[in-house]
MARLOKOL-690305 format. One record per residue: residue number from 1; residue in three letters; x, y, z of N, C-alpha, C in turn. Coordinates in steps of 0.001 Angstrom, whole numbers, plus 524288, in hexadecimal, padded with zeros to 5 digits. Example, Ala and Ser with C-alpha at 12.3 -4.5 7.8 and 13.67 -1.06 7.14 Angstrom:
2
<1 'ala' <83386 7E9C6 81E78> <8300C 7EE6C 81E78> <83390 7F31C 81E78>>
<2 'ser' <83232 7F736 81BA8> <83566 7FBDC 81BE4> <83264 8001E 81EBE>>
//
This chain:
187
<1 'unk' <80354 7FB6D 80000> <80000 80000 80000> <8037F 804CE 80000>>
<2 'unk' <80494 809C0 7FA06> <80549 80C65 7FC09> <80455 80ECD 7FEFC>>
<3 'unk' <80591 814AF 802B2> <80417 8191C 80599> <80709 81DFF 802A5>>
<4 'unk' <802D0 81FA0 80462> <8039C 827AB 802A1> <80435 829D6 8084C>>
<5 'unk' <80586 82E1F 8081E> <80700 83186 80E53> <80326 83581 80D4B>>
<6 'unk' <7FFDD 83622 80EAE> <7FD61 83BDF 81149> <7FD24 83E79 814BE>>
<7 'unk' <7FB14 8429D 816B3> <7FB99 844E6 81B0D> <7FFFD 84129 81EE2>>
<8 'unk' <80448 83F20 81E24> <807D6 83EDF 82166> <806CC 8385D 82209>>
<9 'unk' <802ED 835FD 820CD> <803D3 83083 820CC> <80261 82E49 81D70>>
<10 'unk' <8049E 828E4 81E87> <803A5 825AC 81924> <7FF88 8239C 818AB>>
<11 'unk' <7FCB3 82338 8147B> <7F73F 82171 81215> <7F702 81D08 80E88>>
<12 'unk' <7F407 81875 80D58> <7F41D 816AC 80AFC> <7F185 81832 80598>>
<13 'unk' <7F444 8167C 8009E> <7F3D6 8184E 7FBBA> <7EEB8 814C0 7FA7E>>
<14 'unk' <7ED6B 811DC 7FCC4> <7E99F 80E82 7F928> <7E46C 80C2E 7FD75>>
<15 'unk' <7E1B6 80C95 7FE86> <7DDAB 80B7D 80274> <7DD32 805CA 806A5>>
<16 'unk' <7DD75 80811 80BDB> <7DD08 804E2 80D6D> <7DAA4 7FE85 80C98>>
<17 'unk' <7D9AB 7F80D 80C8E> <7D696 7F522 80BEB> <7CFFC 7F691 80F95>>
<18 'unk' <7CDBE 7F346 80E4C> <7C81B 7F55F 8107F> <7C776 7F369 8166E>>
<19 'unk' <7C748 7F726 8182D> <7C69E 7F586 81E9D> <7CC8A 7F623 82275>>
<20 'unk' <7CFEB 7F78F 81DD0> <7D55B 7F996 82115> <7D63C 7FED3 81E89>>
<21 'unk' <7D822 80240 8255E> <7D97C 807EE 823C4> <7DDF5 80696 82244>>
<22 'unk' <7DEF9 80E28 8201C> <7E320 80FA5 81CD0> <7E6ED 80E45 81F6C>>
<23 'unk' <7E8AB 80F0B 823F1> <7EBFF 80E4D 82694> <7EDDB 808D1 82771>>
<24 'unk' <7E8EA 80582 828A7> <7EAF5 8025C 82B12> <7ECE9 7FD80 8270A>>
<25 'unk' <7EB05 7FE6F 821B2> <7EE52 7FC95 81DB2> <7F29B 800F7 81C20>>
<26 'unk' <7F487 80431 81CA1> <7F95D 80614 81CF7> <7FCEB 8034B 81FA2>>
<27 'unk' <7FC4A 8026F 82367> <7FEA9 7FF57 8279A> <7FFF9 7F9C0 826FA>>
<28 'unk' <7FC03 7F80A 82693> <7FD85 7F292 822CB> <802B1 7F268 81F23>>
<29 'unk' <800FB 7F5A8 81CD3> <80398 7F645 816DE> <8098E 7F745 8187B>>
<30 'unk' <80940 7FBAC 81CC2> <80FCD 7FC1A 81E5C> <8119A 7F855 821CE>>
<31 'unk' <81085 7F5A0 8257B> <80FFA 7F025 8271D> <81296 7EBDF 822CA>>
<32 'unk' <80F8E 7EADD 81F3E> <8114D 7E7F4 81B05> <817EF 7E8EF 818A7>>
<33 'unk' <81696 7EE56 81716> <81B4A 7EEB7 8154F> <81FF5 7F08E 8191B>>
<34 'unk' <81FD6 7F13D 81DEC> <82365 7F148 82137> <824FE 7E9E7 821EA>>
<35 'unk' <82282 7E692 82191> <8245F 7E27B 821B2> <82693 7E015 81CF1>>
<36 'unk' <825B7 7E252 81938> <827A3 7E0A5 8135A> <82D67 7E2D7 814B3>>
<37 'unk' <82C5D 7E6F4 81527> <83347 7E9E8 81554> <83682 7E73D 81971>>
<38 'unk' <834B3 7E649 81DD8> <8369F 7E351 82144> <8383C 7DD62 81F78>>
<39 'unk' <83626 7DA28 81C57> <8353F 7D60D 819FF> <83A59 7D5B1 81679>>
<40 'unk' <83BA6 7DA9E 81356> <83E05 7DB7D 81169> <844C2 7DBD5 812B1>>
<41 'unk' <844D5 7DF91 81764> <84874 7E0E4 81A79> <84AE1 7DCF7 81CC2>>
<42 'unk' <84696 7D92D 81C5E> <84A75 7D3C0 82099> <84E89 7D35B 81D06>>
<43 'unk' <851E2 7CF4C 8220D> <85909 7CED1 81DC6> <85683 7C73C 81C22>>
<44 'unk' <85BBC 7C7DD 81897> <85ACD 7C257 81645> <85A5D 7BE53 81B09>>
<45 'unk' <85C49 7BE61 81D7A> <85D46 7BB21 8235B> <857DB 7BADC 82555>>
<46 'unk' <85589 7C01E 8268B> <84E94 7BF75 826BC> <84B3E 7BCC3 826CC>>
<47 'unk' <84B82 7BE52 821AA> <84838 7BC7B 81B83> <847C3 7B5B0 81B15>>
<48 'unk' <84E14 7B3AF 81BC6> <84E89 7ACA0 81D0D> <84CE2 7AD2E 82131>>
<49 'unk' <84CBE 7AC71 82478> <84CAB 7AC35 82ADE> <846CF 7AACE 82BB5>>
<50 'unk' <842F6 7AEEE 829C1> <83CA9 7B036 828D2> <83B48 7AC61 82446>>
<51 'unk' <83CC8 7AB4E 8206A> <83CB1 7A7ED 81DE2> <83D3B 7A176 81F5D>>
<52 'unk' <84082 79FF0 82059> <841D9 79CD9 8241A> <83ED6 79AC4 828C1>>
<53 'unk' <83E5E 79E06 82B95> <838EA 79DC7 830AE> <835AC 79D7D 82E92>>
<54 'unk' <832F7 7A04B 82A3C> <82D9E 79F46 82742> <82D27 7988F 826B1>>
<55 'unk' <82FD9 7975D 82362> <83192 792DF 81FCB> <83161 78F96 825E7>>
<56 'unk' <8339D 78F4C 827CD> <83483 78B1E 82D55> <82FF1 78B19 8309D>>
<57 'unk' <82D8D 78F38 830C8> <82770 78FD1 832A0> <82243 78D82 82F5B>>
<58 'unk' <822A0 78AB5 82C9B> <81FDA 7879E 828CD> <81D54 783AE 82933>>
<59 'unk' <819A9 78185 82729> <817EB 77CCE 82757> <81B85 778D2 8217C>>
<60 'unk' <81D3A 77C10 81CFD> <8200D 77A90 81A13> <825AA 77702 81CE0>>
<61 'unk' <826E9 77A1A 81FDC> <82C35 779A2 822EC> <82CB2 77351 825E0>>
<62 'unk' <8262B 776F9 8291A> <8267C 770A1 82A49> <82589 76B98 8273A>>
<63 'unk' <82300 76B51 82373> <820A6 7676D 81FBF> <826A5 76506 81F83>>
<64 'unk' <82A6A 767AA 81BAE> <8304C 766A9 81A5D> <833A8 762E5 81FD1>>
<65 'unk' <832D7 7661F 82236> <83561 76585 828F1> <83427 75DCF 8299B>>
<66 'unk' <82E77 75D4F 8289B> <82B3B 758E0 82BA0> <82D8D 75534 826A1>>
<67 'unk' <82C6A 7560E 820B4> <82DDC 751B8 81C7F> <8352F 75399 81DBD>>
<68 'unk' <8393E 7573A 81E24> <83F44 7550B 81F64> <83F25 7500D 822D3>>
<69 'unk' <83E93 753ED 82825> <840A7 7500D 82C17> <83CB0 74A57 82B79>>
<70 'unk' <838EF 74B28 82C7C> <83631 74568 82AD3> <837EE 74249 825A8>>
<71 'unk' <83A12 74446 822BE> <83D0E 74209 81F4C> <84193 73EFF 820FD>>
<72 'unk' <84463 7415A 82208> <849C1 74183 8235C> <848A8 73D11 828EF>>
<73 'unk' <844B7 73EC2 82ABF> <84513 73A0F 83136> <8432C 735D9 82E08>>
<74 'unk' <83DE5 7353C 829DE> <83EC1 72F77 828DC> <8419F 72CEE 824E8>>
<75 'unk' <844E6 72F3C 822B6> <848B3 72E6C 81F22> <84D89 72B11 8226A>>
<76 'unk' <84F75 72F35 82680> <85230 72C48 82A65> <85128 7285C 82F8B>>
<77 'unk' <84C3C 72707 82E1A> <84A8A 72223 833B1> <849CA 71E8A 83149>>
<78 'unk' <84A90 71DA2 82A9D> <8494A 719E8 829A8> <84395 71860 8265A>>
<79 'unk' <84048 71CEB 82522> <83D24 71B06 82516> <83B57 71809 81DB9>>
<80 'unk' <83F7A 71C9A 81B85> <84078 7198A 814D9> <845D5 715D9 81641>>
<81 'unk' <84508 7125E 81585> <84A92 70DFE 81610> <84DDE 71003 8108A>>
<82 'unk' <84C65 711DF 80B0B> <84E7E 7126D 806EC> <85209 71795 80893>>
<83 'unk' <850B3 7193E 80D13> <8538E 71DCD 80D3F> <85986 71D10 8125E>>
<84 'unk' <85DD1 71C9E 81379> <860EF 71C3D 81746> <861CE 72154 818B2>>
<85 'unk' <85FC7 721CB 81F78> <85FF1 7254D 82218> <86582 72872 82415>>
<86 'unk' <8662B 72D17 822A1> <86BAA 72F44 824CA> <86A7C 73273 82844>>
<87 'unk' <866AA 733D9 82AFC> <86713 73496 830C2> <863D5 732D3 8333D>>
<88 'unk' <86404 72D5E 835D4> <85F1C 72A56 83655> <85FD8 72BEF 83D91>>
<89 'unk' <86491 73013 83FC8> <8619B 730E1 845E8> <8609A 736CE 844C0>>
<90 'unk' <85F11 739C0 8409D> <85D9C 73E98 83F07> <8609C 7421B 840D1>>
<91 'unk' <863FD 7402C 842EF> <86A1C 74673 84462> <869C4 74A0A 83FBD>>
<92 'unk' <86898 748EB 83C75> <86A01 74BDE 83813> <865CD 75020 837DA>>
<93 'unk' <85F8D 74EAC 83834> <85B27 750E2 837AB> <85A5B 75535 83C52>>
<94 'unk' <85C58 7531F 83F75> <85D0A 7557E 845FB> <85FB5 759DF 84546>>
<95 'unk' <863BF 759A7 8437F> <867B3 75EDF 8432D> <86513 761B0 83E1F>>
<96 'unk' <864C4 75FDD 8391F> <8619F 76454 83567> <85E1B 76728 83A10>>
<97 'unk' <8598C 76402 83AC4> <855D2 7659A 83DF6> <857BE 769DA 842A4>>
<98 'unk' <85ADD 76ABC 843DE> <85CEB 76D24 849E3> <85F92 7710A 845B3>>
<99 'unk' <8627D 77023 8429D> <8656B 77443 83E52> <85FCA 777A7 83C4F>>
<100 'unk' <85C87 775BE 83AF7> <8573C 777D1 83772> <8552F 77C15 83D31>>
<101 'unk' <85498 77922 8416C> <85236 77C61 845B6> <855DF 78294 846E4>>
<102 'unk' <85ABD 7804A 847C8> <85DAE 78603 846F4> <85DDD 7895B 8442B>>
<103 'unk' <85C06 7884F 83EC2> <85BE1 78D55 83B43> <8563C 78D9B 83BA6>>
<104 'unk' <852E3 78C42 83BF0> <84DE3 78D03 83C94> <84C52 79163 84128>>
<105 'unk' <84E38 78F0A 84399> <85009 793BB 84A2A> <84F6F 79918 8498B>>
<106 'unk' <85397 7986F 8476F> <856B9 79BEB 84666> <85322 7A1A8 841A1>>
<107 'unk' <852A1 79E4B 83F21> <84EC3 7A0B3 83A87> <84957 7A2A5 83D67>>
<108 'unk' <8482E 7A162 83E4F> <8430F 7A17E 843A2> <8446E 7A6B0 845E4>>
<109 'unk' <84881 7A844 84951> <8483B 7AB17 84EB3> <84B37 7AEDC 84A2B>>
<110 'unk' <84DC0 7AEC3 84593> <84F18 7B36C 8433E> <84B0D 7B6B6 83E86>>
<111 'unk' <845BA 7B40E 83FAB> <8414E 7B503 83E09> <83FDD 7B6FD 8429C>>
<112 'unk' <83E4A 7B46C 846E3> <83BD4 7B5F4 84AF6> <83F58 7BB91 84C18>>
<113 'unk' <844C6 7BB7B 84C5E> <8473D 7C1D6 84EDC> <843F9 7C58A 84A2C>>
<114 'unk' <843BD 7C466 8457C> <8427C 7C80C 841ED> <83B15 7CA03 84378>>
<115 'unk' <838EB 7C716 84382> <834A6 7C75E 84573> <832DB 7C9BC 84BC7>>
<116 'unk' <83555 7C7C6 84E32> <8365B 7CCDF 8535E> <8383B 7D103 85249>>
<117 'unk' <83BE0 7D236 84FDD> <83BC2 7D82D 84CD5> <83852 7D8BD 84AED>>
<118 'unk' <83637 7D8A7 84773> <8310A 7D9F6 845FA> <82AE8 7DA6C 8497A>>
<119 'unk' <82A78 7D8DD 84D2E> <82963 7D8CF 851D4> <82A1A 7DCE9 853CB>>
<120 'unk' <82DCA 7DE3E 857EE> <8306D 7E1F1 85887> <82F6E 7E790 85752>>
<121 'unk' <82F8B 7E69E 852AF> <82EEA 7EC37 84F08> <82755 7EDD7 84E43>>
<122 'unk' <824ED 7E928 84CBD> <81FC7 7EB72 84D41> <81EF4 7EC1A 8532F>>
<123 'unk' <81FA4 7E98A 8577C> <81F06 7EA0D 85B76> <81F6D 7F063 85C72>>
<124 'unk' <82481 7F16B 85D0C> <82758 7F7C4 85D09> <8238A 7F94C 85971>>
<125 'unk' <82221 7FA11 85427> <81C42 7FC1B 852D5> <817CD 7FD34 854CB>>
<126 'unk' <8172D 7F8F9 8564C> <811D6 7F797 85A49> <81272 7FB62 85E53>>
<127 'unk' <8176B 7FB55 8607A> <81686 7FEFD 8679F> <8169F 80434 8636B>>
<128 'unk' <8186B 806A5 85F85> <81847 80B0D 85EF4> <815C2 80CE6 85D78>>
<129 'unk' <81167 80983 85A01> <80C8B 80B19 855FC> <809AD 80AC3 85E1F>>
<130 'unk' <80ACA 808D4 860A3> <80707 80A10 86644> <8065E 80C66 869E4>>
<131 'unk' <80BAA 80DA6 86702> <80CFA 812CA 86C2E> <8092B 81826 868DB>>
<132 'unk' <80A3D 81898 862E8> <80A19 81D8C 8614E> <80526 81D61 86208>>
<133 'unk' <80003 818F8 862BC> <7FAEF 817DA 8623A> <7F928 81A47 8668F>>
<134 'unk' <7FC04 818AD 86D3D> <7FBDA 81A6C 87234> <7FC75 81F46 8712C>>
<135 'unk' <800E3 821BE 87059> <80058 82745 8703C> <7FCA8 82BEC 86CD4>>
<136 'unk' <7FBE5 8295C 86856> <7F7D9 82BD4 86692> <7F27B 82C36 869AE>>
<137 'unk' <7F052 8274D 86B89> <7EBA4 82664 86F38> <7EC3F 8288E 873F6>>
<138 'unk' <7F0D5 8299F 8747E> <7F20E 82E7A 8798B> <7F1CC 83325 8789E>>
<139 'unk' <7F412 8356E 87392> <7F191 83A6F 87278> <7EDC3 83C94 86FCB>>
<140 'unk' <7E9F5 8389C 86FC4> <7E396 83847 86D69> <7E1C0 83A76 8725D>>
<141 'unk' <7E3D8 835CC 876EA> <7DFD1 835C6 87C44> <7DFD3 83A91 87DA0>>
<142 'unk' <7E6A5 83F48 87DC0> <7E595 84429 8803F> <7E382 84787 87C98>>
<143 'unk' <7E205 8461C 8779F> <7DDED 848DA 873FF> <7DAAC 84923 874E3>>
<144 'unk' <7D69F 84473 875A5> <7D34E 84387 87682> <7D227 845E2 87C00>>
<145 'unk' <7D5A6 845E0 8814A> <7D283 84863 88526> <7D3C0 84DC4 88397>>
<146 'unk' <7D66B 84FED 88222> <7D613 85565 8802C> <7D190 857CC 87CCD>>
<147 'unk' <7CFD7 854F5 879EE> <7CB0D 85683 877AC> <7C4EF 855DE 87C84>>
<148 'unk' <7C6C5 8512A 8808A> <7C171 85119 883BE> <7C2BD 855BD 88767>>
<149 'unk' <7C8C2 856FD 889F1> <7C6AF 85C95 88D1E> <7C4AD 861B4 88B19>>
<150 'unk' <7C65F 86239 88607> <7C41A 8653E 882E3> <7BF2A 86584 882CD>>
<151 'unk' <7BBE8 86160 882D6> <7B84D 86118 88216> <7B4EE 85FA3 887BA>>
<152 'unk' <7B78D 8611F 88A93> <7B628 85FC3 89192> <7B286 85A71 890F2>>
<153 'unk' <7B41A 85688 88F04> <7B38F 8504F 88ECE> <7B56C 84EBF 893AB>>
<154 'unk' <7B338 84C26 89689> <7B4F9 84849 89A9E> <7B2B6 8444B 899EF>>
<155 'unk' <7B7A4 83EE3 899E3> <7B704 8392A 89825> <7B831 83728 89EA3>>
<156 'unk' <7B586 83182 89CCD> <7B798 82E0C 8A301> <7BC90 82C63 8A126>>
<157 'unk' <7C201 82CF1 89D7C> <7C3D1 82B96 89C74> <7CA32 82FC1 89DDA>>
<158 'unk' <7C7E6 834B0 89F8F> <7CC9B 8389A 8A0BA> <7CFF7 834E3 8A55E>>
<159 'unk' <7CD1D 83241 8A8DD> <7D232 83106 8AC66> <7D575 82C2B 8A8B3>>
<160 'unk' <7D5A1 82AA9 8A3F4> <7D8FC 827AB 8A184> <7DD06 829FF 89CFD>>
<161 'unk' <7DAB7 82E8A 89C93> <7DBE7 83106 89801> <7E1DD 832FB 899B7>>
<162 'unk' <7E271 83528 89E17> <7E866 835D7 89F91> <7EB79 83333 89F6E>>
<163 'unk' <7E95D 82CCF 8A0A0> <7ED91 827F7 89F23> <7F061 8281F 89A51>>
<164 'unk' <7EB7C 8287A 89852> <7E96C 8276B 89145> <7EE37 82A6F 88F1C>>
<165 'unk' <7EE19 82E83 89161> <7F0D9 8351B 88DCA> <7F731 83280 88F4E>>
<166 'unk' <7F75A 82FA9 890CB> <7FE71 82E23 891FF> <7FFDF 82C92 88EA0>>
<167 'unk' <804ED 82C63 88BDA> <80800 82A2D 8880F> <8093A 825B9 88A79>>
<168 'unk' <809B5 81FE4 88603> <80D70 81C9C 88662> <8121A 81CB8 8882A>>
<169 'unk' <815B0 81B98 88AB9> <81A4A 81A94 88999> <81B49 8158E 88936>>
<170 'unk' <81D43 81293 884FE> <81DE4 80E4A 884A0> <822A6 80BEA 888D5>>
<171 'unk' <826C3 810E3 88997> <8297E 80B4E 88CB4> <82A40 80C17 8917B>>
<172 'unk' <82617 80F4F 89427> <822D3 80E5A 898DA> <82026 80872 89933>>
<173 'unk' <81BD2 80884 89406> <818E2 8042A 895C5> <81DA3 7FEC9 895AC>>
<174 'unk' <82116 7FE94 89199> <82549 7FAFA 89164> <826B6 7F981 897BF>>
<175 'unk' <828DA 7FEF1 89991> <82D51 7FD48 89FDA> <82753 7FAB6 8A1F3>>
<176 'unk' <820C1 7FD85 8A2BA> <81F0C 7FAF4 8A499> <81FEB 7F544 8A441>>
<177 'unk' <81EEA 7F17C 89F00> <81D84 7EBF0 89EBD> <82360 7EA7D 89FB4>>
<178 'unk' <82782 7ED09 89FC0> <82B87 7E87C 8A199> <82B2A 7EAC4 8A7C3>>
<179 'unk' <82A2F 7EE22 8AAF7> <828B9 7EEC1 8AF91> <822FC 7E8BF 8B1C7>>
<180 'unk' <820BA 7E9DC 8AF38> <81D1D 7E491 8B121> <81ECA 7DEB5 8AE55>>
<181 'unk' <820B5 7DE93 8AAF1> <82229 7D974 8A9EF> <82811 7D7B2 8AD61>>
<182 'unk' <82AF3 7DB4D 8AF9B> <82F25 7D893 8B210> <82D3C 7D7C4 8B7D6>>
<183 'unk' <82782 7DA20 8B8CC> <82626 7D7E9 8BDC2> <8222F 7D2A9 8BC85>>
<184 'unk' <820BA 7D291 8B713> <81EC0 7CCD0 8B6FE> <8224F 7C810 8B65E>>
<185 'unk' <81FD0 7C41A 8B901> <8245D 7BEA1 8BA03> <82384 7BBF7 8B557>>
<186 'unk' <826D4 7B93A 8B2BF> <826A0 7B892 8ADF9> <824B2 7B3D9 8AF1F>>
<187 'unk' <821A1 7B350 8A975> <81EDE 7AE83 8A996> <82109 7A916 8A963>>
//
């Protein structure tokens, strides 16, 4: 989807789908392509790695996995006599197998680090697209009572509204939860 800029933000060039605002297919749309570019950006090392874990995460994988080794175990127990077994106590299958698990591992948790970054980063999104949400709804609230004294409005709601009118600080509430979680006993 292109966008055009107007009055200072970006717009979508072509109409929302039916039943989604402008925005919130904008958003999509940069969503998408922030992960394409990202997609992109990975290094070759990545790219195998994610590939790899895909591929090993399979039901294909396993299909292969179940006809090798089941191959290979009744090949070597004997079970075609036309065939003479060369590793009939499976040392051999054992170590591929333990060799196969190590790079598999491995491939796994260097997917998984990549993916906690990514994590990470929308997370850090998340608190900031929430913070700026909090603070805006904080300076609605002293709008909003500014327009009711104006208007000599009295709500049952003024004794909250002073709470209300406080800013976030995020790493207030932070020291809070490691303040109460180092007095909880771990499970």
């Amino acid at each position: 989807m292109a966008a055009s800029k107007s009055n200072g933000y970006f717009t979508p060039t072509k109409p929302a789908p039916e039943g989604l605002a402008p925005a919130l297919a904008r958003n999509i749309e940069a969503l998408i392509e922030r992960r394409k570019r990202e997609a992109k950006a990975a290094t070759l090392e990545e790219r195998a790695a994610a590939a790899i874990s895909g591929f090993a995460g399979s039901m294909v994988f396993v299909y292969l996995h179940v006809a090798f080794f089941g191959g290979w175990i009744a090949l070597n127990v004997g079970i075609l006599s036309s065939v003479r077994p060369w590793d009939p106590s499976l040392v051999i299958l054992a170590m591929l197998a333990s060799v196969e698990a190590i790079f598999l591992s491995t491939f796994v948790l260097i997917n998984q680090n990549r993916m906690a970054a990514e994590d990470n980063s929308r997370a850090d999104l998340d608190l900031q697209v929430s913070l700026l949400n909090e603070h805006e709804t904080t300076k609605l609230i002293k709008l909003v009572e500014e327009i009711a004294k104006r208007l000599n409005i009295d709500t049952d709601a003024d004794h909250e509204i002073k709470e209300l009118k406080r800013d976030v600080a995020p790493e207030a509430v932070l020291d809070k939860i490691e303040e109460v979680s180092d007095r909880q006993p771990p499970e």
